[in-house]
N, C-alpha and C positions, 0 to 999 in steps of 0.2 A: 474099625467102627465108622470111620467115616464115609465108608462105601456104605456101608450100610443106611445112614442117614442120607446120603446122597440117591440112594434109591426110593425110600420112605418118603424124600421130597418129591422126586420125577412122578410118585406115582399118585401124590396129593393134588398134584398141579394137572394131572390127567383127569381126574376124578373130577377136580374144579368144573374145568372145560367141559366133560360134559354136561355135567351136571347144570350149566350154565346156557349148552347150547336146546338143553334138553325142554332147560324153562320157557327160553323164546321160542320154541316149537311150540309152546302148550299156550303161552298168551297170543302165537299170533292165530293159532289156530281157535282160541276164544272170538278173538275180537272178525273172524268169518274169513280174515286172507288166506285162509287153503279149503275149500272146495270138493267135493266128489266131483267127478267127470258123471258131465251130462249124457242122461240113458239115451238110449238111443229111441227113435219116434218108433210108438206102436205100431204104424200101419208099414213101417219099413220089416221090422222085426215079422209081421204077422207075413210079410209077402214071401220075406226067408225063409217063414217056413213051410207055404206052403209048398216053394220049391222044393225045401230037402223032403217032404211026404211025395211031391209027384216022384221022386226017386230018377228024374234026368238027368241031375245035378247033383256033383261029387260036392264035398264041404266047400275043396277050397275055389272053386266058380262059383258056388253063391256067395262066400263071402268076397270076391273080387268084385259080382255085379252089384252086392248090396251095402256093401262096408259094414253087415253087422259080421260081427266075429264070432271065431269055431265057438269060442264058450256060449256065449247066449243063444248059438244055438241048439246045443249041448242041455243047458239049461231049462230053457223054454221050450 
């Protein structure tokens, strides 16, 4: 029985934890300290793609020359 109890505890004490780490994830993302990542500039985005339509350029050279990435250009 007391292994029993002894696992009933281990797994109270887990649930606790996250359940705790879960809360400060949710207040601090309230109070603005986590953020989306900044989109990337229009006229960057608009220049990738005209490259990937001229069709001279594979994905991954215009994303080297433009830092926008395969997805957005995928996307857009």
């Amino acid at each position: 029985m007391s292994q029993v109890n002894a696992t009933s505890l281990k797994f109270s004490k887990k649930r606790d934890i996250i359940s705790e780490l879960t809360l400060s994830g949710l207040h601090s993302a309230r109070m603005g300290r986590y953020r989306r990542t900044p989109s990337k500039d229009h006229k960057m985005v608009e220049g990738a793609l005209k490259l990937h339509t001229s069709h001279q350029y594979n994905i991954k050279e215009i994303t080297d020359m433009t830092g926008v990435s395969r997805l957005v250009l995928y996307r857009d």
